[in-house]
C-alpha positions in Angstrom: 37.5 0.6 -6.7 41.1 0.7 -6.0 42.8 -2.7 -5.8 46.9 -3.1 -5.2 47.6 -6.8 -6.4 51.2 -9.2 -6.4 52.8 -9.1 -10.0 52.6 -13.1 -11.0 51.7 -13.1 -15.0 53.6 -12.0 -18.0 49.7 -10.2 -18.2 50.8 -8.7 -15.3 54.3 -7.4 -15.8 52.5 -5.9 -19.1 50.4 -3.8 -16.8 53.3 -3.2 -14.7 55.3 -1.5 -17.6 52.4 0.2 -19.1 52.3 2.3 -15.7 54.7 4.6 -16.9 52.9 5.6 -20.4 49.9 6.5 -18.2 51.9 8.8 -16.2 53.8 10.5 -18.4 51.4 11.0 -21.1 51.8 14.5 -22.3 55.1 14.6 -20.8 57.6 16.0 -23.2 60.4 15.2 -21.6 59.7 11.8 -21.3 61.1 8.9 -23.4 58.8 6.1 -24.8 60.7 3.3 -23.3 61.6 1.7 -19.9 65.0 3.3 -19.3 65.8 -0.1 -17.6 66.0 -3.8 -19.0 63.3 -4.7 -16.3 64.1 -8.7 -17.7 66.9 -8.5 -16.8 66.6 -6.4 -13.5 63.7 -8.1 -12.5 61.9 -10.7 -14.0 64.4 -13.3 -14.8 68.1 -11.4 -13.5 71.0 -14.0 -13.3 70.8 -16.4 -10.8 73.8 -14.9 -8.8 72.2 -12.0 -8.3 68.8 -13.9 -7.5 70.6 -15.2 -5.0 70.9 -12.4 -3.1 68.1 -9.9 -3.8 64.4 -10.8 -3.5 62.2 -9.0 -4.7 58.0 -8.5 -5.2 56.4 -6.1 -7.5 53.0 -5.0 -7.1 50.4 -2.8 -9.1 47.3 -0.9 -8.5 44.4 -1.1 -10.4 41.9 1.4 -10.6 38.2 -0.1 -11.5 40.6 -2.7 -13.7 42.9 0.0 -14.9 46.6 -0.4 -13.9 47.3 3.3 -12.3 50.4 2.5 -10.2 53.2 0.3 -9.4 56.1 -0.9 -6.7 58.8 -3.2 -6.2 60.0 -4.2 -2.8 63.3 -5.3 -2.3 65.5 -6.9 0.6 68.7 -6.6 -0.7 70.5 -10.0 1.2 73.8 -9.2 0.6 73.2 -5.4 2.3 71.4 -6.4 5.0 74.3 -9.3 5.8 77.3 -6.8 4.6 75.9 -3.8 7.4 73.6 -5.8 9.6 70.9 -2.9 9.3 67.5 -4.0 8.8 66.9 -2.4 5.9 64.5 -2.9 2.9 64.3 -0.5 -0.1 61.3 0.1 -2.4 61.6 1.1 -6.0 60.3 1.4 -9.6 57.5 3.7 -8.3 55.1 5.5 -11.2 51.6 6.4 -10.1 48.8 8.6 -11.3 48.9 11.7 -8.7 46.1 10.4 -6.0 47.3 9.5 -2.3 44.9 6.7 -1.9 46.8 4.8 -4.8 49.9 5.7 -3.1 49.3 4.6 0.0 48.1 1.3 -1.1 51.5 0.7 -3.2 53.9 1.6 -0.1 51.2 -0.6 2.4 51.6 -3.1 0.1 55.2 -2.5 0.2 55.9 -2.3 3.6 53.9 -5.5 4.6 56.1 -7.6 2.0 59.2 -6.4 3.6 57.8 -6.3 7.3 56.9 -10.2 6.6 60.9 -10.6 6.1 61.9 -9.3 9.1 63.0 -5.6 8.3 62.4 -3.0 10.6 63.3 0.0 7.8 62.2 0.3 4.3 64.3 3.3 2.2 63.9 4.5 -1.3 63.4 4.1 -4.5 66.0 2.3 -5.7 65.9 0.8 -8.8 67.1 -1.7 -7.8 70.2 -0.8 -5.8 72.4 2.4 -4.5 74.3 1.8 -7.9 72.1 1.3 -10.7 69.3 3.9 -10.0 68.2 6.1 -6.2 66.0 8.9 -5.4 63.6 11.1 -7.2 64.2 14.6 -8.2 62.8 16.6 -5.9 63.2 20.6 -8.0 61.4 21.2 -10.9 63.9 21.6 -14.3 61.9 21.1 -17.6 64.6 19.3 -19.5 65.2 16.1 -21.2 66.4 13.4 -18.1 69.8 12.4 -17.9 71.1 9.1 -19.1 70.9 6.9 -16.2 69.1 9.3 -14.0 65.5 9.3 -12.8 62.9 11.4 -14.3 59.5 11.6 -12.3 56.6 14.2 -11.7 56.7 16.5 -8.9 54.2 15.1 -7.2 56.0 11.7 -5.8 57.7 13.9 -2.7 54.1 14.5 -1.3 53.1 10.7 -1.7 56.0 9.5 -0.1 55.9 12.3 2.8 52.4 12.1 2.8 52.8 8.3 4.1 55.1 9.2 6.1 58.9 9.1 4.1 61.4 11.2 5.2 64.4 12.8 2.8 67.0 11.2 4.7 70.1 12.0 1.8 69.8 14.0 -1.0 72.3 14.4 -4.2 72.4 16.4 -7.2 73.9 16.7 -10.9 76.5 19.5 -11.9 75.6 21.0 -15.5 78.2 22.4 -17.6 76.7 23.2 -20.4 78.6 26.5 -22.1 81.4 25.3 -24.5 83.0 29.0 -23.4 82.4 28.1 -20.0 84.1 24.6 -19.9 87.0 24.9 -22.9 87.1 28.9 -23.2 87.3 30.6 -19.7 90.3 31.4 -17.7 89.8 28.9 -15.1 89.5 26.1 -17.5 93.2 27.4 -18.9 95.3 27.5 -16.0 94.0 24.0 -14.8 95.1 22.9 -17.8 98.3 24.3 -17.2 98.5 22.4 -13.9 97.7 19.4 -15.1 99.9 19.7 -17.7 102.7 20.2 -15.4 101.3 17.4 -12.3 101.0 15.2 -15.6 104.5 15.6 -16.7 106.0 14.5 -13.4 103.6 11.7 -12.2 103.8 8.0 -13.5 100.1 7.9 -13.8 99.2 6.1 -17.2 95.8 6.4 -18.5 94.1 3.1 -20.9 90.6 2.6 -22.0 88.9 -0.5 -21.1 89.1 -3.2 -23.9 86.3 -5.0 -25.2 88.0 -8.3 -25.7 89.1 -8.2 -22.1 85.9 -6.5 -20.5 85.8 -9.5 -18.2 89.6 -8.4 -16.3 88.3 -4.8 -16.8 85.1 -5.1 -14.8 87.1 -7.0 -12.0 89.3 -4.3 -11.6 86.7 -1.8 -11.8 84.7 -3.9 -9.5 87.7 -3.8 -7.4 88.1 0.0 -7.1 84.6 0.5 -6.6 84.9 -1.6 -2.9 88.1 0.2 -1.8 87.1 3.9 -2.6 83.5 3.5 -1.5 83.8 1.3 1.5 83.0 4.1 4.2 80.5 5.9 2.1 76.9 6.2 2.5 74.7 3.3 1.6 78.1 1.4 0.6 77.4 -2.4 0.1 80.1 -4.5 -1.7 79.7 -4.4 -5.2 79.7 -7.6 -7.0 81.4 -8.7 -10.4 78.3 -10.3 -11.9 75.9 -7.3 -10.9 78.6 -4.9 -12.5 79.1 -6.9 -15.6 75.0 -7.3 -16.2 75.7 -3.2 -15.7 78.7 -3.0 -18.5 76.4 -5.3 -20.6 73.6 -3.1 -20.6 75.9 -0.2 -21.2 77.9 -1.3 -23.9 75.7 0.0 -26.7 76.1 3.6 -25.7 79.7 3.7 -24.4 82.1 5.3 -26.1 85.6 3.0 -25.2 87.6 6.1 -25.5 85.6 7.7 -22.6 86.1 4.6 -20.4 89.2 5.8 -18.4 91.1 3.7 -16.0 94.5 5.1 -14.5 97.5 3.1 -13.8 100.4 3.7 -11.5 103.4 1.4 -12.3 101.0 -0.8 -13.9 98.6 -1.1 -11.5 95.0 -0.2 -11.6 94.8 3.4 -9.2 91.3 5.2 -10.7 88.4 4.7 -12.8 86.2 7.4 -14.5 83.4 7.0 -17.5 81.9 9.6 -18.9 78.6 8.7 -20.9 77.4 10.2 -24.1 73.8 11.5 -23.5 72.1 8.5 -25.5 68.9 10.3 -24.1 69.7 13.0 -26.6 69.6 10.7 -29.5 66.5 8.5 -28.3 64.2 11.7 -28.1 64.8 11.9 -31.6 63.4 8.4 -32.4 60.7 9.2 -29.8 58.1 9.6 -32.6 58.7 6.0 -33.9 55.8 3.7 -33.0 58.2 0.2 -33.2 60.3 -0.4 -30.2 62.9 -2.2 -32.6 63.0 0.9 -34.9 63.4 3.4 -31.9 66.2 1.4 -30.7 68.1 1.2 -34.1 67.8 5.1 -35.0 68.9 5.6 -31.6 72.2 3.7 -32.4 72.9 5.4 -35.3 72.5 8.5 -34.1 74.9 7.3 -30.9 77.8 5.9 -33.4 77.8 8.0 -36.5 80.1 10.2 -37.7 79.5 13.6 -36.8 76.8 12.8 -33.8 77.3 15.5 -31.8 75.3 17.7 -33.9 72.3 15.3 -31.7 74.5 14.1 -28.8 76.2 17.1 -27.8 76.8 15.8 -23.8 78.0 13.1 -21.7 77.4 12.2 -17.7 80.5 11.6 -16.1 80.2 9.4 -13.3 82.0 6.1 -11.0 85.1 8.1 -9.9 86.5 5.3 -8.4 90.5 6.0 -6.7 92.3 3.6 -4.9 92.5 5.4 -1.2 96.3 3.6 -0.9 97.4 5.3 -3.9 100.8 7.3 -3.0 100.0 9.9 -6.2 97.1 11.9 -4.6 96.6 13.3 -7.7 95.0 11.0 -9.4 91.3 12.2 -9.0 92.6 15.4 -10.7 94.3 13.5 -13.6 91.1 11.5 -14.5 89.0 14.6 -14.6 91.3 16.9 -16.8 92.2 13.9 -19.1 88.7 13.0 -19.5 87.6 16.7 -20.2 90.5 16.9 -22.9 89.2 13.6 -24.9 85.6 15.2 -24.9 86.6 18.2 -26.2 88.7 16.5 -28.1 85.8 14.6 -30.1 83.2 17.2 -30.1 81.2 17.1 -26.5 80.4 20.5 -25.0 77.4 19.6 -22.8 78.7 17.7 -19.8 76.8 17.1 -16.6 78.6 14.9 -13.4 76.0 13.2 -11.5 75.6 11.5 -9.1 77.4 13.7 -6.5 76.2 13.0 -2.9 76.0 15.9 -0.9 78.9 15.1 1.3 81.4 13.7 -1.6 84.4 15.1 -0.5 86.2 14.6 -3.8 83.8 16.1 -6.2 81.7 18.8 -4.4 84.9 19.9 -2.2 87.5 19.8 -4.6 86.3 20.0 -7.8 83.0 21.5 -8.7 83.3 24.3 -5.6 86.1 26.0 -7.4 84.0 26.3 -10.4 81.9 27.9 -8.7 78.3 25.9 -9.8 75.0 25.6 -8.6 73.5 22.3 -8.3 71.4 21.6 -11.4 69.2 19.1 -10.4 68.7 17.8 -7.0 67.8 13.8 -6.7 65.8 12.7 -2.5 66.1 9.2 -1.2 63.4 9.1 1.8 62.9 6.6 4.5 60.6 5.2 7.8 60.4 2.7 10.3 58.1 0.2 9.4 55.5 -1.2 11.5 56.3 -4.6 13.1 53.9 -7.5 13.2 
């Protein structure tokens, strides 16, 4: 007896997050927690944000046993920013059986047909720039911070009823400390960016704590000029970016946080992230969430931690497209490389890189010659109108 209810009790969201140790049981690669503060995210976010997302989160029960779970979202401030009717899904786990799966995405559809949307796209968890897509190639290793990790098996439910891979983006894995720091390529663009560094005005700062406020406004900023003709580009919003910094804060490392300035203004952002992933598999075994939490932190800010953390995701290139130094992109990248080699990274991986980002596919990672390591599917289908 398969049943696919609303999410309305704490009982409920209980079940809802208890989905995911069902699924992965036996998964080794798989964390213990929810990588996501789904309080914050979902149950109680900040009422700016409430404002403009709605959202409804379902599960499936199997004879009483939760077995799956959905959220459906219409995202207000998208569907007013690019007048598409467009409503996402996201936050999918289920057991591998098609029945449950078409019951979550019914259920799904119907809350966001009700609404008035003629698309529904997906996952997202719960927007383009916190989580998107599943992988979609199969690469036994540890998820990246930030990135999804889900069985194989989630393409065929979603194709299965009906989803379509409409975009698809990948990570870049460097993972040879010969390879990034040793080899001759590595050397002579350090000797050009030595040389493009020496003439330009470009100034690099890290984002201060005290002033994290001014930072994420600038950041913020950035983020709406560089990405405003980019797929699935919505204006990004100070309060959902500070809940993001907030969140992140933890695990950042400040020196890491990179923004560029030409003649004291803000021209370019780039973070790279220490792979707190790395450090929470080691507290894995711990049965309190508290404990977990607190060896993971250790590990993430002691001394000599890269013995455990030994990479970092760089991500949120952000450069100002009026910038008159077109070199800035290239500045961000080489100075970011030389401050993780510099305190002991040799593992990095860039992600998320959509496959037709001109900046870092074109002009960086092609003339390193590298593969995609992991490849991430957002799907999509016109939903049924009432």
């Amino acid at each position: 007896m398969i049943t696919v209810e609303q999410v309305v009790s704490g009982k409920d969201w209980k079940e809802f997050e208890a989905v995911a140790d069902l699924v992965y049981r036996g998964d080794p690669h798989r964390l213990p927690d929810e990588p996501m503060d789904l309080d914050r995210i979902l149950i109680s976010p900040p009422a700016a944000i409430a404002r403009t997302r709605d959202t409804c989160a379902f599960v499936a029960r199997e004879d009483g046993v939760a077995v799956g779970r959905v959220v459906a979202i219409h995202d207000k401030s998208f569907t007013e920013y690019t007048g598409e009717s467009i409503g996402f899904f996201g936050f999918y786990e289920a057991i591998d059986d098609h029945e449950i799966a078409a019951g979550l995405l019914d259920a799904a559809a119907a809350w966001l047909s009700a609404r008035g949307l003629a698309t529904v796209s997906g996952p997202f968890g719960p927007s383009m720039f916190y989580s998107a897509g599943i992988v979609v190639d199969e690469v036994p290793v540890l998820p990246l911070v930030g990135m999804p990790h889900n069985p194989l098996y989630y393409a065929a439910h979603f194709e299965k009823w009906g989803l379509v891979g409409i975009k698809d983006f990948y990570s870049y894995l460097f993972d040879d400390p010969c390879v990034i720091y040793n080899r001759p390529e590595y050397a002579r663009h350090m000797q050009i960016f030595e040389k493009i560094k020496a003439r330009s005005e470009v100034t690099f700062r890290s984002m201060k704590y005290r002033t994290l406020r001014r930072d994420a406004r600038i950041v913020r900023d950035l983020y709406n000029k560089t990405f405003v003709n980019f797929w699935g580009y919505s204006p990004l919003s100070f309060v959902e970016l500070f809940e993001l910094l907030k969140m992140m804060l933890p695990v950042l490392d400040r020196r890491l946080t990179l923004l560029a300035e030409l003649n004291g203004k803000p021209v370019g952002f780039l973070v790279g992230i220490p792979d707190v992933n790395q450090a929470a598999a080691k507290a894995a075994h711990l049965k309190s969430r508290w404990l977990r939490d607190l060896v993971t932190l250790w590990h993430v800010k002691r001394p000599g931690r890269t013995d455990v953390i030994d990479g970092v995701r760089v991500d949120m290139l952000f450069v100002d497209p009026d910038c008159p130094d077109r070199a800035v992109s290239s500045l961000l990248i080489m100075e970011m490389s030389v401050r993780m080699r510099d305190l002991g990274f040799t593992r990095v991986e860039a992600a998320p890189v959509l496959d037709d980002s001109p900046w870092m596919k074109g002009s960086v990672l092609t003339r390193m010659e590298q593969s995609p390591h992991r490849t991430y599917r957002i799907f999509s289908r016109e939903l049924p109108q009432t």
